[in-house]
C-alpha positions as CSV (number, residue, x, y, z in Angstrom):
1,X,-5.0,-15.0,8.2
2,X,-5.5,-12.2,6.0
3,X,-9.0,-10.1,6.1
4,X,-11.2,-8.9,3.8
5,X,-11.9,-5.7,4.6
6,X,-14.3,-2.4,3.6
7,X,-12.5,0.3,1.1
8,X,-14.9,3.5,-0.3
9,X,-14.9,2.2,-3.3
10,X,-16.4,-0.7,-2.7
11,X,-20.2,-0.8,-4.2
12,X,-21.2,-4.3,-3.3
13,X,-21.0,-6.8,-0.3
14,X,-20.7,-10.4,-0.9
15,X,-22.2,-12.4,2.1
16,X,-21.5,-15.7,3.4
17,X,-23.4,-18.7,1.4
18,X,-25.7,-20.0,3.9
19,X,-26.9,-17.9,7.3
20,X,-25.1,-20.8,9.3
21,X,-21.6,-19.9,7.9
22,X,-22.0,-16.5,9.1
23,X,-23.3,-17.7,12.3
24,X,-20.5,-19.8,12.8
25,X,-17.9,-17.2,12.0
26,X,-16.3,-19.3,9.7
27,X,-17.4,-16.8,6.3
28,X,-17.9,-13.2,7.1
29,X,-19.0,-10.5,4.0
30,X,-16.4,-9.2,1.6
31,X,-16.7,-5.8,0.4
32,X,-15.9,-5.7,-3.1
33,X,-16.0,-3.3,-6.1
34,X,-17.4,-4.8,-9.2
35,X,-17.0,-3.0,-12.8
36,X,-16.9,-4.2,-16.6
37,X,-13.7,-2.9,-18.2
38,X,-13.6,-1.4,-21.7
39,X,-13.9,-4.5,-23.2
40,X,-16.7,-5.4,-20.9
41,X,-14.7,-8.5,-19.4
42,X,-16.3,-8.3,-15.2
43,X,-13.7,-7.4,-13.0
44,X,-13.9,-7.8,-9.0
45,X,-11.6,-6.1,-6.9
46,X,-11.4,-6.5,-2.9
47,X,-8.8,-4.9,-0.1
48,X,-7.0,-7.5,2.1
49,X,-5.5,-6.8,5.7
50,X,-2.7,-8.5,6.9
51,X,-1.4,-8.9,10.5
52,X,1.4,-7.8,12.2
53,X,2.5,-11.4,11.9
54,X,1.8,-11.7,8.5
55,X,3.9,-9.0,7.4
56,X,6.7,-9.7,9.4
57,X,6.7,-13.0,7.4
58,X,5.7,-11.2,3.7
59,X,9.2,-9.2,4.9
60,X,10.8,-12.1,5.4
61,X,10.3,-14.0,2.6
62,X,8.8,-11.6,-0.2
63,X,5.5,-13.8,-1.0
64,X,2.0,-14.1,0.2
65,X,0.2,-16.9,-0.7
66,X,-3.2,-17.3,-2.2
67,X,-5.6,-20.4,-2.0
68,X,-9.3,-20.7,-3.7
69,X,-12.1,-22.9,-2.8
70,X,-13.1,-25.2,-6.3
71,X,-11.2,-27.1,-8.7
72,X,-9.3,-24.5,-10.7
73,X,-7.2,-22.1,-9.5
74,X,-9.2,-18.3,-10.9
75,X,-7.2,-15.8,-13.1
76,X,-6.0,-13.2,-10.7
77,X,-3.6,-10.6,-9.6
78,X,-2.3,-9.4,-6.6
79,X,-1.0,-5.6,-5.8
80,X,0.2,-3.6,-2.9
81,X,-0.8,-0.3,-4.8
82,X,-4.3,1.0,-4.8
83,X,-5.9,0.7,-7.8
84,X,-7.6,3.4,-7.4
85,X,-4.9,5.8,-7.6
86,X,-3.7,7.3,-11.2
87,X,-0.2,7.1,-11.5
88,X,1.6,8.8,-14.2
89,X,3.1,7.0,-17.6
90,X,6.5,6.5,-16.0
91,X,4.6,4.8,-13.0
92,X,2.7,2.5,-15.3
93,X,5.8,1.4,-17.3
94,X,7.8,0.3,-14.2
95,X,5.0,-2.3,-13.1
């Protein structure tokens, strides 16, 4: 499964919920980057790690998947390009 993992822009770490999960293993912390855009709607980001596996199946197919813990699925998105890069006008119009 994919992993969560550290990136330098990352300025907080979100920890398992209780001390037992990350006992257990079975939640381990998630480095994220938190902001407010100009609107002042939050915004999370994270970086996610794949394995050799899992890209020789995202090849394959051309999809990841995504599941969430709750009752609604979250508004999200999902990019292979670094949001922390600027890209030029022409970039930004292609996506």
């Amino acid at each position: 499964m994919a992993k969560g993992i550290p990136f330098p822009e990352a300025n907080m770490v979100l920890g398992p919920p209780t001390p037992e999960d990350g006992v257990a293993g079975t939640v381990y912390s998630l480095h994220v980057h938190r902001y407010r855009d100009l609107d002042n709607r939050p915004h999370v980001l994270s970086k996610w790690e794949f394995t050799p596996e899992e890209i020789e199946e995202i090849n394959r197919t051309g999809c990841a998947w995504f599941g969430s813990w709750g009752e609604t699925h979250p508004p999200i998105w999902i990019s292979g390009k670094d949001p922390f890069v600027q890209r030029s006008k022409d970039d930004e119009n292609a996506i």
